[in-house]
N, C-alpha and C positions, 0 to 999 in steps of 0.2 A: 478756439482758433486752431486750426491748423493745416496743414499742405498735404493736398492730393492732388495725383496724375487721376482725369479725368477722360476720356472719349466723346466725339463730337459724334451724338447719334443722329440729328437733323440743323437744316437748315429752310429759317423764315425769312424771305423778302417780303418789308414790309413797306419800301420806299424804294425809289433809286437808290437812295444812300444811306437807308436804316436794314441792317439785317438781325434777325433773334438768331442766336444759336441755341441748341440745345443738346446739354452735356448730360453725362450719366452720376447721378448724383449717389457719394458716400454715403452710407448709412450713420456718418456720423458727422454729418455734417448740416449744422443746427442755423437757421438764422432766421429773423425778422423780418417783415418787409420794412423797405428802407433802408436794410446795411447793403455795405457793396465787397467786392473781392477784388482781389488781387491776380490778375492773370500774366501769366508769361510763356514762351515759347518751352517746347522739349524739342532735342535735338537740330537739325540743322537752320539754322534763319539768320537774320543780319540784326536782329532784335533777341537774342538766348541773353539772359541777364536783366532784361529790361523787365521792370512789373508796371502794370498798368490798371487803374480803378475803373471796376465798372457793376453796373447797383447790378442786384437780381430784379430779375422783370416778370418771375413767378411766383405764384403761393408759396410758402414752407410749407403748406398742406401737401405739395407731389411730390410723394415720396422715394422716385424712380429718376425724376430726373429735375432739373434747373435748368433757368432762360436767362439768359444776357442779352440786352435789346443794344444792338453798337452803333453808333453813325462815322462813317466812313468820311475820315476826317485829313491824317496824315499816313505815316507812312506805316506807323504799328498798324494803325485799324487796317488801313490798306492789306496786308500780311495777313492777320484776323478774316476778312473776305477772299482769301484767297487756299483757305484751309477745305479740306475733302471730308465728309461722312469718315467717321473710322480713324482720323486722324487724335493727337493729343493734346490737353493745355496744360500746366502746372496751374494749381486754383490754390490762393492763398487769403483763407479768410474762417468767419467773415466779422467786417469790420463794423463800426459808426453805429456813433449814437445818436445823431442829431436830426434824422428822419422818423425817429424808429415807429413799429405801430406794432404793440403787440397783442392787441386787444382788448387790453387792462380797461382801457377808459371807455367808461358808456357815451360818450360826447359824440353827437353828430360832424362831418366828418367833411369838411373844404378844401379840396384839392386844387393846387391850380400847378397849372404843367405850359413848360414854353419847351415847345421843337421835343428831344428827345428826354427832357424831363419826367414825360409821361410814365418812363421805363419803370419805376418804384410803385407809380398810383398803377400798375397793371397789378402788380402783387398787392397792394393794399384793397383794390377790389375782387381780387379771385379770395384772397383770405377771407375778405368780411362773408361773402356768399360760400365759400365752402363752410365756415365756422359757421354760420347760421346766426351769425352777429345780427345785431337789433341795431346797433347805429346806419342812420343813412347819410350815404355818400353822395355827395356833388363834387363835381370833377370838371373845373375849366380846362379845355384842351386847347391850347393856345401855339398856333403855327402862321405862317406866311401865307401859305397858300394850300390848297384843299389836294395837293398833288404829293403833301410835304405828313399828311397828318396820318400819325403811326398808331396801329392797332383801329380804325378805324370800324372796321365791322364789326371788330370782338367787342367790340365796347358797348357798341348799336347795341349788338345782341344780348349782353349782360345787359343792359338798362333795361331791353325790351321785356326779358324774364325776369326782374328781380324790382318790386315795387319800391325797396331802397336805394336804387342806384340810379341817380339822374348824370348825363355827359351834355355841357354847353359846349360846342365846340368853337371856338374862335381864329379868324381869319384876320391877318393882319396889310396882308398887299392882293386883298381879293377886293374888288368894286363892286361887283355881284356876290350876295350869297344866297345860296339854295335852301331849301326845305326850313330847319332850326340852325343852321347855320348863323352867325353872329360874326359883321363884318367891323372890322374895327380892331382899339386896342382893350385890355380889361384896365376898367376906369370907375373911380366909385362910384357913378351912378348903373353902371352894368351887375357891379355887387349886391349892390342896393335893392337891385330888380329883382334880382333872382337870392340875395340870403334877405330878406327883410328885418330878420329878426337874429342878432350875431350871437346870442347867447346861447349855451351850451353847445358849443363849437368847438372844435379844434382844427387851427388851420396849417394847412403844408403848404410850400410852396416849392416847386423845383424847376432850375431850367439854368438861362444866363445869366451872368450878376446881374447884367444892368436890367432884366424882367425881376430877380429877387429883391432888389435894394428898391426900386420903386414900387413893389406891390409891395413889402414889409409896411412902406410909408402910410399906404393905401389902405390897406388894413387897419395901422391904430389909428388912420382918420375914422373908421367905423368906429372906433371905440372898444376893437380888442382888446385884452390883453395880451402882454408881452407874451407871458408862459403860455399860451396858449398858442403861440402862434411859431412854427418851425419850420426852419429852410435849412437851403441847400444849394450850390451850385455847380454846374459841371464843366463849365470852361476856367479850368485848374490844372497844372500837369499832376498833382495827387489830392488826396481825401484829408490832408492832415491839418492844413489851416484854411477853414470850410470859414473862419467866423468874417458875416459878414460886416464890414463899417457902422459901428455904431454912435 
């Protein structure tokens, strides 16, 4: 762990109101997918002091630089979208153990993501496809509306090139959906459809509580286990009491 001044080399819109930044990454600075950092302002803002959580939304495989995927939410994030190429963050991390993937386990690999949760399973699929990993990924991308849903071609296109990476994407206030598009909520018979068989799995889940605390349920009605199965949620002002009601 530790704190670096960083440089904003690009910026990704990836919604109206999702953007990725990407910073210049220390050479010593080591993380997982699934941990998150700590960011705050350098020099002048109405926010200098304040730190704020947010996951890496890259491999640790890119060695030059990291991606923070934000959704534009209050007045920090507001701030954060208002930042220039060339500009500074303080990056303090990085943190969490309760998402983590480090490749250790050969278990195939159930992601489900609600709105901006997705930010973690981008790094847990660029790593498995740069590492040359043998586990395969299934990735629920679960959002409102098809105007809402982040990394959406990157995703296409890694499933399209990589025979272990399938993306369900799910639509929750769409009446129509298109092509594989999946209109609805994820519900155990949508699970069901698509993992038939829950063993040798390991499941994540990220997003809002209330998409974490009813998929956990949903899941050991499959007949998970507990240890198998790890969440996360991002509507928190920090990372530090993540445990969801048990």
């Amino acid at each position: 762990m530790g704190i670096y001044t960083c440089e904003l080399l690009a910026v990704v819109d990836e919604t109206p109101t999702v953007r990725t930044i990407r910073l210049r990454r220390p050479a010593d600075l080591d993380f997982v997918p699934g941990q998150f950092c700590l960011i705050s302002f350098v020099g002048e803002s109405d926010f200098v002091g304040v730190k704020k959580p947010f996951t890496f939304s890259s491999s640790p495989t890119t060695a030059e630089t990291f991606d923070l995927t934000i959704k534009k939410m209050e007045g920090f994030t507001t701030a954060l979208f208002s930042l220039d190429v060339g500009q500074e963050l303080l990056i303090e991390g990085p943190y969490g153990e309760l998402l983590n993937f480090d490749g250790s386990s050969k278990k195939d690999l159930v992601l489900i993501a609600g709105g901006s949760g997705v930010a973690p399973f981008m790094s847990f699929i660029d790593f498995v496809v740069d590492k040359k990993l043998t586990n395969k990924v299934l990735l629920f991308n679960s959002n409102r509306t098809a105007g809402e849903i982040i990394f959406r071609d990157r995703l296409a296109k890694v499933a399209e090139m990589n025979k272990n990476v399938d993306v369900v994407t799910v639509l929750t206030r769409e009446n129509t959906c298109t092509g594989n598009d999946v209109c609805g909520r994820i519900n155990v018979e949508l699970l069901k459809k698509y993992v038939p068989d829950v063993s040798n799995k390991e499941w994540y889940v990220c997003g809002p509580t209330s998409l974490v605390r009813g998929l956990r349920d949903i899941i050991l009605e499959l007949g998970v286990t507990p240890n198998y199965i790890h969440y996360e949620v991002w509507q928190l002002p920090g990372k530090s009491d993540l445990e969801v009601e048990k």
